[in-house]
N, C-alpha and C positions, 0 to 999 in steps of 0.2 A: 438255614436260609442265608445265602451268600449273596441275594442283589439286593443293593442299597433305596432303600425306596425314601421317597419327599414324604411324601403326604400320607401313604398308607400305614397303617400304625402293623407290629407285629402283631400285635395282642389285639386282634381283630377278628369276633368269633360270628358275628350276625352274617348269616350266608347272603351272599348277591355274583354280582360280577363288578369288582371295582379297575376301573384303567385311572393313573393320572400320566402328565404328560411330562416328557423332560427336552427339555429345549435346546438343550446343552451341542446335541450335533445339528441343528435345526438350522443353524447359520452355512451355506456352502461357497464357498471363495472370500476372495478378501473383503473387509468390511468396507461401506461407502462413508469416508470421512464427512463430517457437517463443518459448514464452513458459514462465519459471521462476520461481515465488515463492520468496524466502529469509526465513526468519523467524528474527529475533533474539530473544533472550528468556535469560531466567535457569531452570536446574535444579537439583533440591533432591539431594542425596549417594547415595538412591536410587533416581535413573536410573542405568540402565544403560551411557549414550552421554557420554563425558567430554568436560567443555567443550573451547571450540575444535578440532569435528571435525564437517565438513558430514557431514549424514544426511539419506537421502532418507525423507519420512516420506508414506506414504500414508493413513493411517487416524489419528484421535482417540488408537485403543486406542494404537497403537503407539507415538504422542507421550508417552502416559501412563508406557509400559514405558522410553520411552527416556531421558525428562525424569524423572521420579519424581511418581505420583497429590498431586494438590493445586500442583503448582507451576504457576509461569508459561506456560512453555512449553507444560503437557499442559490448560492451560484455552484460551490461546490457541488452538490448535487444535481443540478443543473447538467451537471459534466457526467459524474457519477453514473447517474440514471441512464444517460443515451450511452454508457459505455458499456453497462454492465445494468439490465433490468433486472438481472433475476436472483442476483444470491441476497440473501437476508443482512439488510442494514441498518444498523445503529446511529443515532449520535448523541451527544452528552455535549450541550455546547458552555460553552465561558461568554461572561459578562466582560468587556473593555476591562482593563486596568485601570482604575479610577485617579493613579499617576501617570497613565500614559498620555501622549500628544499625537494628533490625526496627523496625517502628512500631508501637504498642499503643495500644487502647483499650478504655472498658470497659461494659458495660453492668449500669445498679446498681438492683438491684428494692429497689419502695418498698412500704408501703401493706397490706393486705391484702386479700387477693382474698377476695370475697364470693359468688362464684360459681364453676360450674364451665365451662371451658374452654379455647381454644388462643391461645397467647399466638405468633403469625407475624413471627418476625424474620427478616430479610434482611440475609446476610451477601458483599456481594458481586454483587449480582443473584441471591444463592440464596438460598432461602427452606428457611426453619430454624424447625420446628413444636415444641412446647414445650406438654406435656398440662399444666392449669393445675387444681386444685381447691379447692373453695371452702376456706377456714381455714388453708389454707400458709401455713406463717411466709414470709420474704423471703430466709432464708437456705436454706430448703427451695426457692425457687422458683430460686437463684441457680444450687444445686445442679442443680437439672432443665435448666437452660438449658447449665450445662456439662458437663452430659452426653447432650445434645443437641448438640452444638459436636463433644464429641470422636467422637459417632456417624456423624460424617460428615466423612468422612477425605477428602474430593475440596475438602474448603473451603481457602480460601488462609490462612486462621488456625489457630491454634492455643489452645486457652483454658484460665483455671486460675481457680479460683475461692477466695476471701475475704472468707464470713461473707456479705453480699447483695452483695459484687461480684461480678462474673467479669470478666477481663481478658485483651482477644484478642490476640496476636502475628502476628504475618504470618511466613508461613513464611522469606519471604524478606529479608534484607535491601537497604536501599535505600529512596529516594522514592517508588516506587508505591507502599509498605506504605502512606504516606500517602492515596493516593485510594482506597482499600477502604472502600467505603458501609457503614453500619451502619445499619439503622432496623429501622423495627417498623409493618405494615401498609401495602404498597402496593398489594395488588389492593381493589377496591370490595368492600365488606362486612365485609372483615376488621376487627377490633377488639382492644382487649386486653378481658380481664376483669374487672368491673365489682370494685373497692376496688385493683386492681392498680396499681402504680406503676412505671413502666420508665425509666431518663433512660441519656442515651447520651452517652458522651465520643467525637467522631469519633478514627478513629484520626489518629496523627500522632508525630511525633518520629523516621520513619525520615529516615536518612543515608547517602548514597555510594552511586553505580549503578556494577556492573560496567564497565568501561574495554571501548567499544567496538574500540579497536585490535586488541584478540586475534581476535575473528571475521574482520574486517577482512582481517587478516594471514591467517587459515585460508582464505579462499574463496578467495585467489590470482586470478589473471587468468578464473575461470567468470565466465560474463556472469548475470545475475539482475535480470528485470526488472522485478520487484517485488519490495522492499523493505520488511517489515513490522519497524517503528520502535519496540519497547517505551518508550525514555528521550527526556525530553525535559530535561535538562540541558543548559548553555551547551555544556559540553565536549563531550560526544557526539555533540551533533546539527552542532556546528564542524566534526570529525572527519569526520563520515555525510558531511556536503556537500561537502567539501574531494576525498574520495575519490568522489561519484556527479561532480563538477564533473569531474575528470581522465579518466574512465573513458566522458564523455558527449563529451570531444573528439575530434579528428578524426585522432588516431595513435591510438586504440585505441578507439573507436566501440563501447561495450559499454557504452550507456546502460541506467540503470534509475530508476526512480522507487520513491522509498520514503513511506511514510505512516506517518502517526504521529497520538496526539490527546490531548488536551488536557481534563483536568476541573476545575470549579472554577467560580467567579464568572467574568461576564462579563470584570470588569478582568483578573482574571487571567491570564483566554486572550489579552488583548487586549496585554496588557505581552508577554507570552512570542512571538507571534508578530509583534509591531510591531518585536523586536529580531531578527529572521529576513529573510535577502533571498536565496532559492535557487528555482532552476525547479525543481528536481532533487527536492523533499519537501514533503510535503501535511500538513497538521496542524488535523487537527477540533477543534473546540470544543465535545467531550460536555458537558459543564455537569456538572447533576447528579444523570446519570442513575444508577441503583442499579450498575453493571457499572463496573470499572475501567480506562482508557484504554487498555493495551494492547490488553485485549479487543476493544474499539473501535477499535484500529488494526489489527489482522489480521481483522474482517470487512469494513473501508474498504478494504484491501488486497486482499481476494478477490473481492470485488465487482467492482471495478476490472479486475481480473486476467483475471474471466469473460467480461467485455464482449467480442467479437470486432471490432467494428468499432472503431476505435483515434477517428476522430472525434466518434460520436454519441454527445449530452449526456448525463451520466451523474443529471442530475437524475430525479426520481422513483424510482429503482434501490433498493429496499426492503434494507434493512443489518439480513439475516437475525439475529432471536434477540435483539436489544439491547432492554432496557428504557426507554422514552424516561421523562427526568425528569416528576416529575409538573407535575401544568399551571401550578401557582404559580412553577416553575420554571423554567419553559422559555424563551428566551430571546425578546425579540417583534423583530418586523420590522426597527426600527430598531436594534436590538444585532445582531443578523444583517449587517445594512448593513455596521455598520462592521467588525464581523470578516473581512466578504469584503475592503473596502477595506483592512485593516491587514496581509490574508494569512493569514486560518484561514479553512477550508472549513467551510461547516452544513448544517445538516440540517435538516427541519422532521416533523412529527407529523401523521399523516393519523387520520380520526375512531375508526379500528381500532386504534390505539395505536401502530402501527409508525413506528418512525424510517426514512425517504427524505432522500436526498441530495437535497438546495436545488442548491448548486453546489458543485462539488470542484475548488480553486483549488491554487494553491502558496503560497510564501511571498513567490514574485517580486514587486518593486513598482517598483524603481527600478532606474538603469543605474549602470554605473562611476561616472556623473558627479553621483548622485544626482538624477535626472531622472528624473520618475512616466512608466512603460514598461511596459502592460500585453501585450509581446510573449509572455513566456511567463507568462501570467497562469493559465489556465487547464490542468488537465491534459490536455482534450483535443487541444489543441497540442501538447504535448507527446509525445503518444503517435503523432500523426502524423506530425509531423517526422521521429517514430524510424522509425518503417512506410516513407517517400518515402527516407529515404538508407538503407533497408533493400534495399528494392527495385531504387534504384539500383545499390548494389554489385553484388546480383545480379544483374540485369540484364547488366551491362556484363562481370562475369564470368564468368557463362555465354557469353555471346553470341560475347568474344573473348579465350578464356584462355592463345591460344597465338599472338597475331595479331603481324604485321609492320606497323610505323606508318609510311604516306606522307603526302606532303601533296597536298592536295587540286589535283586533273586531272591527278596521275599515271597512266598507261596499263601496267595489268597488266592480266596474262588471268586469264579467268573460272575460282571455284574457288579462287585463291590467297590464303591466307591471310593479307589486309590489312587492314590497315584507316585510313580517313583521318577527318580532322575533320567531313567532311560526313556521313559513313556514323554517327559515333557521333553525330550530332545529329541524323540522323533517326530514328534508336533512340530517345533520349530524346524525341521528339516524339509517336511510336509511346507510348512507357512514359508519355506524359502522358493521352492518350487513356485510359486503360485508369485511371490516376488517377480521371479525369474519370470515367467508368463508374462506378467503384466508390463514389463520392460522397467522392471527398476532397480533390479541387481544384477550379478553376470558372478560366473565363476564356482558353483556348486563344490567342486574337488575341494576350493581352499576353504569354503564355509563350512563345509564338512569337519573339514583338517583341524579348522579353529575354533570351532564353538565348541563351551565347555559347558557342561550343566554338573550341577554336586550342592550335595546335602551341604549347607553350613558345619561347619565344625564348633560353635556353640550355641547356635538356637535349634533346635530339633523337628521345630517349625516351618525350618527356614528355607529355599531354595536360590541360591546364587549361580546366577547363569554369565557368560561374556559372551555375546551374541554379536559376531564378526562381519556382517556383508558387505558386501564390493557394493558399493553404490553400482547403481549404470551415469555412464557421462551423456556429454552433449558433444556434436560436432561442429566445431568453433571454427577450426583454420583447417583448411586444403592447402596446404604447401606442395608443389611440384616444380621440377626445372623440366624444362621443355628444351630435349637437344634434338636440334634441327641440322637435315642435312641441305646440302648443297646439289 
């Protein structure tokens, strides 16, 4: 008896008709990868869902009931949601740093208003309307704005008011309180009213982000392959990489990519990711758009997330709901340049106002040796790498989950359950094929040329394969000279 059976025993003498089934070729073309977003973030005392404790969150609402309305967490998703409904999302959130300090800023009416109308401030990327009438003192207008502030309980501030100041808190403590936009008049038309005075201190003075390690420690060995990055401190994003670095190698093969982003002056982005060197996280350069980087890193995150094809260029990919800075602000070409070369991803502004992703890089630039290596420069490298030894594993472990290893021109009979070096490198020659189909490798001759498969030389067990593909690229730059005649 030469075919290898599961379940049917040989020493089986009771007459019938027994079929069992085997599964093994039952899978046809390449496997469909599962993909989980994990979203880190901070909750305010009135969520419901206590820090470091994965939750799966479906909807906006339920981020709001979970985290508590106005925090981090329930605006990030906020964003999350309308960008990306559908792929399966996580969060594990953190409690404030009970050393940190909120950040506050103030906004101080001057002047007197000589007319009547609506004074449009923007707290956060939310716009916050303020009935103006002609003769208000400044301490009356100071008052209307803060209680315009506390009428909308979904704002990341808090405000209190003093005589013509009002003075905003962030709910949370920490250094994002710091990038919480304040101004006044960003859509076309809007204005203050005419004797009205408004000056705005940005916010600033927050202190201490929650310690990444606790979420960390909560998600335990779940794979999560995206990664939504609210902090960009040295320490946390050391942490973030040190553990996607361990988790991307090849004993525990539960890569993920996380994004994160960045607000501020160009030097700014360009200091914070010049001292980064990880394949593993992606960090935008928002500048200084009205919305606060986290925001901007859980819809970079969802975007990403939604793509299905793991290779194709994720440039023009519209980054649902973001306010792009206004045009004085916006970064030009050659600031662009060098944040892609220094390792922050940008974005650019199309004539409709929407921010699209330029290029979505990592922070990779250099090797061990300090050698410029744009190997894993790009995320879409990254995501295909992960897709090729995805498919691998499966592959090889569907195909032979129970097999017996000869070596090659050994003579078994047909049906039993072997397998030798030739037989699993025709599989993978097979699984390149289907690569090559789907547009994520190129070049068969050389992968042929290069792949080696062979029996280990001291485990008898063992099969040692170097498994070569050309990745497929992106098309980045059309360079032409246009010679014209006369």
């Amino acid at each position: 008896m030469t075919i290898s059976f599961n379940a049917i025993p040989i020493s089986l003498r009771t007459p019938g008709q027994y079929l069992e089934f085997d599964n093994t070729r039952a899978q046809q073309g390449l496997p469909v990868m599962p993909h989980k977003i994990l979203v880190l973030g901070q909750r305010l005392t009135a969520g419901q869902v206590a820090a470091g404790v994965p939750v799966r969150i479906t909807s906006a609402a339920q981020a709001e009931a979970a985290f508590g309305r106005g925090s981090m967490l329930s605006h990030m998703f906020q964003k999350l949601k309308a960008a990306n409904p559908y792929t399966e999302t996580w969060a594990c959130a953190s409690d404030d740093n009970g050393a940190g300090v909120a950040a506050t800023g103030t906004i101080v009416a001057g002047g007197a208003p000589t007319e009547a109308g609506t004074l449009n401030l923007y707290i956060a990327g939310r716009q916050v309307q303020v009935a103006i009438t002609s003769g208000m003192t400044t301490a009356q207008v100071a008052t209307a704005i803060n209680a315009a502030i506390a009428a909308n309980t979904d704002l990341p501030v808090t405000g209190a008011v003093v005589a013509s100041t009002v003075t905003c808190t962030a709910r949370h403590k920490g250094e994002n309180g710091n990038y919480l936009d304040l101004r006044t008049n960003f859509n076309f038309g809007e204005k203050i009213p005419s004797g009205l005075t408004i000056t705005i201190t940005p916010m600033a003075s927050g202190t201490s982000n929650p310690d990444i390690a606790t979420p960390i420690a909560a998600i335990g060995s779940e794979q999560y392959h995206t990664v939504i990055m609210p902090w960009t401190d040295a320490s946390n994003l050391t942490k973030l990489e040190t553990e996607l670095a361990a988790r991307f190698g090849p004993l525990i093969m539960k890569e993920g990519q996380a994004f994160a982003a960045a607000s501020g002056t160009h030097a700014a982005i360009d200091t914070l990711v010049t001292g980064r060197n990880s394949p593993h996280v992606s960090i935008m350069g928002s500048g200084k758009s009205p919305h606060p980087p986290y925001e901007w890193a859980a819809v970079l995150g969802a975007v990403d997330a939604f793509e299905p094809d793991p290779a194709r260029p994720r440039q023009t990919l519209v980054l649902t709901g973001l306010l792009a800075p206004a045009e004085k602000d916006r970064f030009t070409q050659t600031e662009r340049n060098i944040h892609l070369t220094d390792g922050a991803a940008t974005f650019i502004v199309d004539t409709g106002g929407r921010c699209l992703i330029e290029r979505l890089t990592t922070t990779y630039k250099t090797n061990a040796f300090g050698i410029a290596d744009i190997s894993y420069l790009d995320i879409e490298t990254m995501r295909t790498i992960a897709y090729l030894r995805y498919s691998v594993r499966t592959r090889i472990g569907l195909r032979f989950p129970r097999h017996k290893l000869a070596s090659d021109g050994t003579r078994f009979g047909a049906g039993q359950a072997i397998v030798t070096p030739k037989i699993i490198r025709a599989e993978l020659l097979a699984l390149f094929r289907e690569w090559e189909d789907a547009g994520l490798a190129e070049n068969f001759d050389q992968f042929n040329r290069d792949l080696i498969v062979e029996r280990n030389g001291s485990d008898p067990n063992r099969i040692d394969a170097v498994i070569p593909p050309d990745t497929i690229n992106q098309l980045r730059v059309f360079a032409g000279q246009v010679q014209f005649r006369l």
